[in-house]
N, C-alpha and C positions, 0 to 999 in steps of 0.2 A: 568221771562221775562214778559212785560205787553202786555196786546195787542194793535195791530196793532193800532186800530184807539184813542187810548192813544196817541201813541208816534209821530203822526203826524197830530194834531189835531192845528188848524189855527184860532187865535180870529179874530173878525172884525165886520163891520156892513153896510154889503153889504144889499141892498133893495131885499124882494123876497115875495112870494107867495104861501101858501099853499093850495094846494085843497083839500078839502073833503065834500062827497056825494053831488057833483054838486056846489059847495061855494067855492069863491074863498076868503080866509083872506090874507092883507095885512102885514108885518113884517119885522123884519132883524134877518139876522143870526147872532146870537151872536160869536157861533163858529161852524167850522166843518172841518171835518176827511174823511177817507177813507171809512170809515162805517158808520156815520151817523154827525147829525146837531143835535145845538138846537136854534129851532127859538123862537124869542119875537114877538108874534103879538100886534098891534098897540089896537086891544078892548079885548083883553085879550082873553082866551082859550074857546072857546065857552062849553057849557053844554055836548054836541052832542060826543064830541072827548073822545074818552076811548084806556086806552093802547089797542094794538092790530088792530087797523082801518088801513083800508090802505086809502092812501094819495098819493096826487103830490108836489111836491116842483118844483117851475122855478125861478132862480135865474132872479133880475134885476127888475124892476118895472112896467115894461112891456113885452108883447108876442113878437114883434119886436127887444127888448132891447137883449135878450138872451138867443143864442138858447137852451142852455142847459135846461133840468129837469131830474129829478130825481124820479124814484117810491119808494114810503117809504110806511113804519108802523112805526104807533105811536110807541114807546118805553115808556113813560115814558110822566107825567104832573107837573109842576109847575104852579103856580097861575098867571106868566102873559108869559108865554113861552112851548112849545110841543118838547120835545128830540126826532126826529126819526132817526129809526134805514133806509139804504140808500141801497134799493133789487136792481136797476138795473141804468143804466144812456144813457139817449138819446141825443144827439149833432145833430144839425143842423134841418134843417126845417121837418119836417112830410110828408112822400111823401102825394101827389095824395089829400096835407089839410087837412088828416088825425091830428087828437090831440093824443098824446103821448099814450104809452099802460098802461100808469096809470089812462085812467080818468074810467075806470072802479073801480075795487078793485084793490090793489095790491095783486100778488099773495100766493092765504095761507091767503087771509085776513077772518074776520068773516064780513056775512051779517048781515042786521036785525037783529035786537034779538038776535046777539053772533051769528047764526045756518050758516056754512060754506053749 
């Protein structure tokens, strides 16, 4: 049997937003599943991003547009697109204007220098 996020995995190219360490890259998702995306950013995969980083993903073009996001770790690189793997999912607004509990690391991510 395959896994989960195989067999319900959704193509399209919905507008969204990846963050990492304070940057926010523009993109679309090519596809995504139950456990993770893989997005195409618009200038391609920055230097900075290495399997293992944790990450925010917010579907839609804008912070207004939708409330959903998601906390990720990178999984995985291609030359104009970032596969993450998809740890937790937040719906609706952020109390109290709070930003989502990804804009730190995602949890179990590496800091600096790989050092957790």
């Amino acid at each position: 049997m395959g896994r989960a996020g195989q067999r319900f995995r959704v193509h399209g190219r919905a507008r969204c937003s990846l963050h990492l360490d304070g940057l926010e890259y523009h993109g679309e998702i090519e596809n995504i599943s139950l456990g993770g995306a893989l997005v195409r950013l618009d200038n391609g995969v920055p230097d900075s991003v290495r399997p293992g980083c944790g990450c925010g993903l917010r579907l839609g073009s804008g912070r207004e547009e939708s409330p959903v996001a998601y906390a990720c770790r990178v999984a995985r690189l291609a030359p104009s697109g970032v596969g993450v793997q998809i740890l937790e999912l937040s719906y609706g607004p952020a109390p109290h204007g709070r930003e989502p509990s990804w804009q730190g690391r995602a949890p179990g991510s590496a800091g600096p220098g790989g050092l957790m």
